[in-house]
C-alpha positions as CSV (number, residue, x, y, z in Angstrom):
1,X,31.1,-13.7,13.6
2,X,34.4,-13.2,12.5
3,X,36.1,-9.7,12.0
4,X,36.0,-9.6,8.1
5,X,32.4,-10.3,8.1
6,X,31.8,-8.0,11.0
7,X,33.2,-5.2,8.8
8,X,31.5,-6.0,6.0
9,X,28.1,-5.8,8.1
10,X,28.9,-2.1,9.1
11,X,30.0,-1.0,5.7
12,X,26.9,-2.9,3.9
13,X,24.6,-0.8,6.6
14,X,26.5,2.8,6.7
15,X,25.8,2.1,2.9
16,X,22.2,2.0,3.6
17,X,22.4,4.7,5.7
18,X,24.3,6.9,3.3
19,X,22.0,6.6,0.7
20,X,18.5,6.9,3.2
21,X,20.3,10.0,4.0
22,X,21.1,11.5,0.5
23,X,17.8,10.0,-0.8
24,X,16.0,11.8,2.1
25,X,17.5,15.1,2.1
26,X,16.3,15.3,-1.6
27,X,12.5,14.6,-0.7
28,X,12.9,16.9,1.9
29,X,14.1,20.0,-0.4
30,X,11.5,18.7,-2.9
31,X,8.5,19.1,-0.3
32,X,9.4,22.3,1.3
33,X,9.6,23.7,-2.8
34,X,13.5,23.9,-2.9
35,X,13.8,21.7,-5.8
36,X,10.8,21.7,-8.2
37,X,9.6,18.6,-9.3
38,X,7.4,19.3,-12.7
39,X,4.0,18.7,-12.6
40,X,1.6,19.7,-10.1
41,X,2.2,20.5,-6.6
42,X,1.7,17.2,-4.1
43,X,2.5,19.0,-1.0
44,X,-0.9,21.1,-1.6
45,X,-2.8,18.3,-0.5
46,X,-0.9,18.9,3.3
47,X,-1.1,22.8,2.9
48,X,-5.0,22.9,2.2
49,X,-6.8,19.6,2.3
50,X,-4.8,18.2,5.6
51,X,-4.9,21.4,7.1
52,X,-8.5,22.0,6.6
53,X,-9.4,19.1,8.2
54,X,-7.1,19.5,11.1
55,X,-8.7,23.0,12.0
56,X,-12.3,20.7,11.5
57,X,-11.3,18.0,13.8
58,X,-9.3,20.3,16.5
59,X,-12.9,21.7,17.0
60,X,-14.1,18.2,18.4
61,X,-16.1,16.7,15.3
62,X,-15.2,14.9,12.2
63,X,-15.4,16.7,8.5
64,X,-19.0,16.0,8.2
65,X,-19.6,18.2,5.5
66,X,-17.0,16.9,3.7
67,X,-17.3,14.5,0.9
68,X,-13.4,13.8,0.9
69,X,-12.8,12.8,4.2
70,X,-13.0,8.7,3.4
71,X,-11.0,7.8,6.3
72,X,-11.6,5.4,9.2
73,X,-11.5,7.4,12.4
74,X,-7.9,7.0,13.7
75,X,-7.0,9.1,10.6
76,X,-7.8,12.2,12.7
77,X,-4.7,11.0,14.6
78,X,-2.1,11.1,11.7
79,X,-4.1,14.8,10.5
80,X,-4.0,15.9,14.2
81,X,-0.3,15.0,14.6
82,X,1.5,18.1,13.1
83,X,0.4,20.1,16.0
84,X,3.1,18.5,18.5
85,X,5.8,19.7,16.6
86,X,7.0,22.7,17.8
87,X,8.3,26.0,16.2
88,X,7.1,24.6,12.9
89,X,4.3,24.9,10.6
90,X,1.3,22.6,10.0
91,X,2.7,21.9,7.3
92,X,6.7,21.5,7.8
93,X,5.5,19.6,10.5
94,X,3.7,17.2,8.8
95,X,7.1,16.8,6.4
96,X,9.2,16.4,9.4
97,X,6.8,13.3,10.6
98,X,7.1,12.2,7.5
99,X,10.7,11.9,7.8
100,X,10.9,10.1,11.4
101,X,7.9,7.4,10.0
102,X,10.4,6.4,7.1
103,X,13.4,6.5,9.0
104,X,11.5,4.1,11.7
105,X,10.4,1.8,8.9
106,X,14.2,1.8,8.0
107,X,15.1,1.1,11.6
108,X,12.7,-2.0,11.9
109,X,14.3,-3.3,9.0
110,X,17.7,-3.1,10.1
111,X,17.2,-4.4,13.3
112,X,15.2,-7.3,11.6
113,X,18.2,-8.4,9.2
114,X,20.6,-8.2,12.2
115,X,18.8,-11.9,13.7
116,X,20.7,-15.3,12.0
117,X,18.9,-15.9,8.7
118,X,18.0,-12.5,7.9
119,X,18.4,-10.2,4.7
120,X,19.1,-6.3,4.3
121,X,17.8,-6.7,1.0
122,X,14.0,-5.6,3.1
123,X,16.2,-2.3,3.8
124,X,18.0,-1.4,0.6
125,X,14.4,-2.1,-1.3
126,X,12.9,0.4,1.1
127,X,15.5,2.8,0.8
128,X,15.2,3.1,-2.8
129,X,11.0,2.6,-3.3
130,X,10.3,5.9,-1.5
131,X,12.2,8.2,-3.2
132,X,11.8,6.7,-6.3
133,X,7.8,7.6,-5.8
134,X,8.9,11.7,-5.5
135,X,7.6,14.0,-3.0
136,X,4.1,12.7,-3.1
137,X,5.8,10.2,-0.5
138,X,6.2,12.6,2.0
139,X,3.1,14.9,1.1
140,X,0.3,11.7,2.2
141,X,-0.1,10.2,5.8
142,X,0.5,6.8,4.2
143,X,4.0,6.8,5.2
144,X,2.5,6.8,8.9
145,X,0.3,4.0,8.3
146,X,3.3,1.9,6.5
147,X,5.4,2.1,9.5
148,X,2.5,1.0,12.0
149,X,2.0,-2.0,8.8
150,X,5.7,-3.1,8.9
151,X,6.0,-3.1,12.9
152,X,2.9,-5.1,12.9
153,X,4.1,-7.8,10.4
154,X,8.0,-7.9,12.1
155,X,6.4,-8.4,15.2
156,X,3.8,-11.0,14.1
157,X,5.7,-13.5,13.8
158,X,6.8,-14.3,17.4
159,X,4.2,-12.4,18.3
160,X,0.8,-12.6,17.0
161,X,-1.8,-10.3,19.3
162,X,1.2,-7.7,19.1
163,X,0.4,-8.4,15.1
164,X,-3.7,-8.1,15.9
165,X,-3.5,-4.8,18.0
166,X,-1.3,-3.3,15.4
167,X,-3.2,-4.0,12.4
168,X,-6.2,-3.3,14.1
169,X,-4.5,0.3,14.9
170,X,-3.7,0.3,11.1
171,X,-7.0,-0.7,9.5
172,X,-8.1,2.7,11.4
173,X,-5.8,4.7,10.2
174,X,-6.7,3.4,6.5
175,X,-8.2,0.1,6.3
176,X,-5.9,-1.7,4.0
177,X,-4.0,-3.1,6.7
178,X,-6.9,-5.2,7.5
179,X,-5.1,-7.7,5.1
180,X,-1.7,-8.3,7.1
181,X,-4.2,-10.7,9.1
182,X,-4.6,-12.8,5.7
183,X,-2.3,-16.0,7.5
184,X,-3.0,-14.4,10.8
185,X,-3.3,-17.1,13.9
186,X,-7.0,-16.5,15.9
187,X,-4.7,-14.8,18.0
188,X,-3.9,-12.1,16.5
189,X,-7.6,-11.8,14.7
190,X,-8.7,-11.9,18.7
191,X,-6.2,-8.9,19.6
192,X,-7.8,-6.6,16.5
193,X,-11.2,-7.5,17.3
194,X,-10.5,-6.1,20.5
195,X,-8.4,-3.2,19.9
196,X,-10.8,-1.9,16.8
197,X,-13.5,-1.9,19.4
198,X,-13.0,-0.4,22.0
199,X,-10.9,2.2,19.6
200,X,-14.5,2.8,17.9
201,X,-16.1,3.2,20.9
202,X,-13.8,5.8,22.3
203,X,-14.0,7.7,18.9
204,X,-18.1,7.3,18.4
205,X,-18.4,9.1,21.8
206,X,-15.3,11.4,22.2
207,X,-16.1,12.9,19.0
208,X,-19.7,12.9,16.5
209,X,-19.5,12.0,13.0
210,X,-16.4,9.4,13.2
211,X,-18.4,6.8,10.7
212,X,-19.7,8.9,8.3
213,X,-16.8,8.0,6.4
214,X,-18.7,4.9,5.0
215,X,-21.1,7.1,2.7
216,X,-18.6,9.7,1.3
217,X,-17.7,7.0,-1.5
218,X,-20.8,5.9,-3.1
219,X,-20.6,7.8,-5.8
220,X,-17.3,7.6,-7.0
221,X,-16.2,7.3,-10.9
222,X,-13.0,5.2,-11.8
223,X,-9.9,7.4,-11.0
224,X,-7.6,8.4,-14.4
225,X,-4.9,6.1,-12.8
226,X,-6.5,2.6,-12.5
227,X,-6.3,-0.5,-14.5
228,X,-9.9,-0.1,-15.3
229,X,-9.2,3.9,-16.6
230,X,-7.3,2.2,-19.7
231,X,-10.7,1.5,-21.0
232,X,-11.5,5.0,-21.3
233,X,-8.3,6.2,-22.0
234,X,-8.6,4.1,-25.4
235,X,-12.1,4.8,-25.5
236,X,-11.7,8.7,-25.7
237,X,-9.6,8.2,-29.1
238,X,-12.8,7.0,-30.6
239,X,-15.4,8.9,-30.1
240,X,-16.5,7.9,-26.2
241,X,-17.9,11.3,-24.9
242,X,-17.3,11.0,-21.0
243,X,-15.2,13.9,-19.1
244,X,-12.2,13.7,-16.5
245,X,-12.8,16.0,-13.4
246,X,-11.7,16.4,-10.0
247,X,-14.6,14.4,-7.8
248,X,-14.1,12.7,-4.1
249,X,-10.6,13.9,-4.0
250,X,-9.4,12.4,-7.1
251,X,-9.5,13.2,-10.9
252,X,-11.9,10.6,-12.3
253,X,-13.6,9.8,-15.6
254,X,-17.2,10.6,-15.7
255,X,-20.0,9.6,-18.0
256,X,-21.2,6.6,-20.4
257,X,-20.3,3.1,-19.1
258,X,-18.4,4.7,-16.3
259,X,-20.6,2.8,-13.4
260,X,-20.2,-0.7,-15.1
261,X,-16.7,-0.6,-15.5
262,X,-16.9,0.1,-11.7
263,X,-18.3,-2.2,-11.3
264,X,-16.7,-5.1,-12.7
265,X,-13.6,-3.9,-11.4
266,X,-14.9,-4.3,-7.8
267,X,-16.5,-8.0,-8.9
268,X,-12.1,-8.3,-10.1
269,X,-11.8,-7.2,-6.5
270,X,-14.1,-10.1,-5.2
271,X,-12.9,-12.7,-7.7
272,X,-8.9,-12.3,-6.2
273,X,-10.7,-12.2,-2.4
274,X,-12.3,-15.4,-3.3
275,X,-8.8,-17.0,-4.6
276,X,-7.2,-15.5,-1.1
277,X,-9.7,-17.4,0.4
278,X,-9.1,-20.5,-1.0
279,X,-5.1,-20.3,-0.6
280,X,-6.5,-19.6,3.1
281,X,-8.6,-23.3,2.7
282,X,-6.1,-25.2,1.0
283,X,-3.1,-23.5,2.5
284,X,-1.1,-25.9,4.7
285,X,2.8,-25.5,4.6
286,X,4.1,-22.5,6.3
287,X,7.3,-20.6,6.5
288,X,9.1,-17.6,8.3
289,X,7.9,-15.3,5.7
290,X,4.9,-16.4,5.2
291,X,2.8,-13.8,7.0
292,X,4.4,-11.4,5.2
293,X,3.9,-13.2,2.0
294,X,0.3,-13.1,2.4
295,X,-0.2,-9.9,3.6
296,X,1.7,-8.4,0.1
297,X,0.1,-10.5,-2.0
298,X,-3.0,-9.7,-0.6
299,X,-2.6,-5.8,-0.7
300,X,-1.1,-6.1,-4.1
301,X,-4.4,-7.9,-5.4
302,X,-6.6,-5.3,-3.4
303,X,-4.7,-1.8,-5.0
304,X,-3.9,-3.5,-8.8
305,X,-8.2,-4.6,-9.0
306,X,-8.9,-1.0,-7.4
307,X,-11.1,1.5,-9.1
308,X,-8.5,3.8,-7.6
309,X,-4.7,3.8,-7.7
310,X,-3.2,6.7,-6.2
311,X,0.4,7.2,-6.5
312,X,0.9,6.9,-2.5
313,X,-0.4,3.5,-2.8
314,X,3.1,2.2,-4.1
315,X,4.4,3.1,-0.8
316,X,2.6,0.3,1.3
317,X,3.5,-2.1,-1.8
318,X,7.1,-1.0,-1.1
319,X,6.8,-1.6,2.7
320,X,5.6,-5.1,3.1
321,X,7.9,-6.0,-0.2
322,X,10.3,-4.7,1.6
323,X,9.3,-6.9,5.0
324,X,9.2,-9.8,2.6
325,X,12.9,-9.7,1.4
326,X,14.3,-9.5,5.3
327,X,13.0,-13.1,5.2
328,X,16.3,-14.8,3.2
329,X,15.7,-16.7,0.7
330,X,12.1,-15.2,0.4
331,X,9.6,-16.4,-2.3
332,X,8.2,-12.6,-3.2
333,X,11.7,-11.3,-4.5
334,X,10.5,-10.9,-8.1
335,X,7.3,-9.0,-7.6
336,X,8.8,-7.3,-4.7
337,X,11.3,-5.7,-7.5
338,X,8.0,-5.3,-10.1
339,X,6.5,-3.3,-7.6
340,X,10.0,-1.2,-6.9
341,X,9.8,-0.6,-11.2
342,X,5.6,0.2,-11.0
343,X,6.9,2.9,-8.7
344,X,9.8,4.6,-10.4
345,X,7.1,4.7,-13.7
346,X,4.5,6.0,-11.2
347,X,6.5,9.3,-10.3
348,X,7.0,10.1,-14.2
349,X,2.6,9.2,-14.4
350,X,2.6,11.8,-11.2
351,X,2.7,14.3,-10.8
352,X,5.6,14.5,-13.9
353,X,3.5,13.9,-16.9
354,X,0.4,13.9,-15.5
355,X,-1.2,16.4,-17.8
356,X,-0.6,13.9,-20.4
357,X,-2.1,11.0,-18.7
358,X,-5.7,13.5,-18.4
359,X,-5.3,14.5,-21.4
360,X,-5.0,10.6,-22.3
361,X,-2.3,11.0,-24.9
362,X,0.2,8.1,-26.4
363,X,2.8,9.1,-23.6
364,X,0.5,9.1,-21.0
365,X,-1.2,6.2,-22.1
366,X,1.7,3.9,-22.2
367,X,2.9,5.5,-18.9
368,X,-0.4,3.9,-17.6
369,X,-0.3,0.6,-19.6
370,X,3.4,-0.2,-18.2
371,X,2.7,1.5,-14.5
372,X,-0.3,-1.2,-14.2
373,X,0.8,-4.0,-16.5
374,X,4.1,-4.3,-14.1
375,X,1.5,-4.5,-11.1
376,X,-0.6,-7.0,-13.0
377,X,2.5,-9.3,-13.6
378,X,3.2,-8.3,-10.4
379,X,0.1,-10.1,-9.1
380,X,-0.3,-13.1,-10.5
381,X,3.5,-13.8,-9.7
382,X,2.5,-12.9,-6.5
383,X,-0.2,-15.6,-6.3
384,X,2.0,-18.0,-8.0
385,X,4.9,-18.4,-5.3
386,X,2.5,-18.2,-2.3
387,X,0.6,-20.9,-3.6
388,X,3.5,-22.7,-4.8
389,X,5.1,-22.0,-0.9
390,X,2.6,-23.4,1.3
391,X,-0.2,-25.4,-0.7
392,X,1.1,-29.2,-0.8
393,X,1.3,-30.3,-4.3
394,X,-0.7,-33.9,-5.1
395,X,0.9,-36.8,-4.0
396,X,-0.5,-38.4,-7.3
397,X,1.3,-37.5,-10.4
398,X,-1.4,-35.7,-12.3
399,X,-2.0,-38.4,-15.3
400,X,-2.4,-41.1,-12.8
401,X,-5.1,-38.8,-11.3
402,X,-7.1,-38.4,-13.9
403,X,-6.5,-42.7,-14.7
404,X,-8.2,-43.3,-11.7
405,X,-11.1,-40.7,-12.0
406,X,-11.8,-42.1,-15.6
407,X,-11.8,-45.4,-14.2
408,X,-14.5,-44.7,-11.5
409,X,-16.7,-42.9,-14.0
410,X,-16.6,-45.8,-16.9
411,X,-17.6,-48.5,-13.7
């Protein structure tokens, strides 16, 4: 490496680090109520909810009498967590471990760009996605589970049972990362079958009530935020009687029609795990980002189908995009940078003018239609470029394909 480009490396990376700073320091006066961000408060979610659970689970036992504890088991871990911080608050804590989980993401990311072939672009998308989501980043444990994602997938790739244990570690702490395994080796699926195991085990007899998780959503509406919401958003300006309230944790519509939009947005679900599956099938080529191509498009189907879409789901979008772009030359760069947009719209949707997307108003409507209509596009470009990357195209042109079929069939 010659000087000049040495130089421009460090000024390119105290550039990063400059703005992780400023962006950071910003979040940080926003959480700890400094700066006031309109809308409602995110950090009361840590305050009350978090903290309620934490003085549950310090007792031994799982929030059993709690219909908003939907979390796998290791969860307890991330709610647990603010305690080892000394001389702070539960709260402040929380915020502070916050901080460390984003500036490890960053970390991973820089040290990934610095191997021959490698992008900061990973780092800069990073450093810009969170803040550009508000103070709700910092006020959820999904920063914590983000890190664990993005370790798992930078390590995956020379390392795949580093990738398994990782995941598995994730997928407890809030299932999603489940899907990094999408173009996993049997390795790696090996190393998470054993880690979630004996991780279930330990919690099933260390503390009671660690699966009752699994029936605290089976009665859940479609949350205001979603694609399928837009129905009843429309809906409400003619005449559909239903109601918005808080249920499960989230504000959700309620009432007529409500189960079977649902429900077909679960089948939507199913549908895009049954095209992941057959990109899995027909899936031969593979490249150095390919793991991490997978494991975003994959998450990106999973939250855009969702009957929910909570704001701190942007963040996990913005971490594997981000993993994605250290990969030069790397396929996902467009919807990597829809996603970045879906989540600067998000923080205007919440907690900004969030009374106007309950109230289902024109602002807050279009707020929603462009929020989830950039994830949408976001998806199927997604699904594009991985297919595209690694499924061999015919080695038939397609007219002299369908000459030959014709020709068997008129025999």
């Amino acid at each position: 490496m010659s000087a000049g480009n040495g130089t421009g490396t460090t000024k390119s990376i105290r550039a990063v680090v400059g703005v992780f700073a400023v962006t950071r320091c910003l979040l940080l006066l926003c959480v700890f109520r400094v700066l006031l961000v309109p809308g409602p408060d995110v950090t009361s979610d840590v305050s009350v909810i978090y903290q309620g659970w934490y003085e549950v689970l310090k007792t031994g036992t799982y929030p059993l009498d709690d219909v908003t504890w939907q979390y796998p088991p290791a969860a307890a871990l991330a709610i647990l967590s603010p305690a080892a911080v000394p001389f702070l608050d539960y709260a402040s804590g929380f915020f502070v471990l916050a901080l460390l989980a984003d500036a490890l993401v960053l970390g991973l990311l820089l040290y990934a760009a610095g191997r021959p072939g490698k992008s900061r672009a990973g780092a800069r998308i990073w450093v810009w996605g969170v803040p550009l989501l508000g103070p709700t980043a910092y006020a959820r444990y999904d920063l914590m589970v983000t890190a664990v994602a993005v370790a798992a997938l930078l390590a995956g790739v020379r390392h795949p049972r580093v990738l398994g244990a990782l995941a598995a570690l994730g997928a407890l702490l809030k299932v999603w990362p489940v899907l990094l395994l999408a173009r996993a080796p049997r390795r790696a699926w090996a190393a998470a079958a054993v880690t979630a195991g004996a991780f279930l085990l330990g919690c099933h007899l260390v503390a009671p009530g660690a699966f009752a998780f699994l029936t605290f959503q089976r009665d859940r509406g479609t949350e205001v935020e979603s694609l399928g919401a837009l129905v009843f958003h429309v809906a409400r300006h003619f005449g559909w009687h239903g109601r918005v309230q808080l249920n499960y944790g989230s504000v959700e519509f309620l009432g007529p029609y409500v189960p079977l939009v649902s429900t077909l947005a679960m089948g939507l679900t199913a549908a895009a795990f049954g095209w992941l599956l057959l990109w899995r099938l027909r899936a031969r080529r593979t490249g150095p980002s390919t793991l991490a191509d997978a494991a975003f498009t994959a998450v990106l189907l999973f939250t855009t189908t969702s009957r929910v879409i909570s704001p701190q789901y942007l963040i996990w979008l913005v971490g594997l995009a981000a993993v994605c772009l250290v990969f030069g030359g790397a396929p996902m760069a467009r919807p990597a940078h829809l996603v970045l947009a879906a989540a600067g719209v998000t923080l205007l949707e919440f907690p900004i003018w969030f009374s106007h997307v309950v109230a289902s108003d024109w602002l807050g409507v279009l707020l929603l239609f462009v929020r989830n209509g950039l994830l949408a596009v976001a998806s199927v470009s997604a699904c594009r470029r991985l297919w595209r990357s690694t499924v061999p195209r015919p080695t038939l042109p397609v007219q002299q394909v369908r000459t030959r079929v014709f020709s068997v069939l008129v025999r």
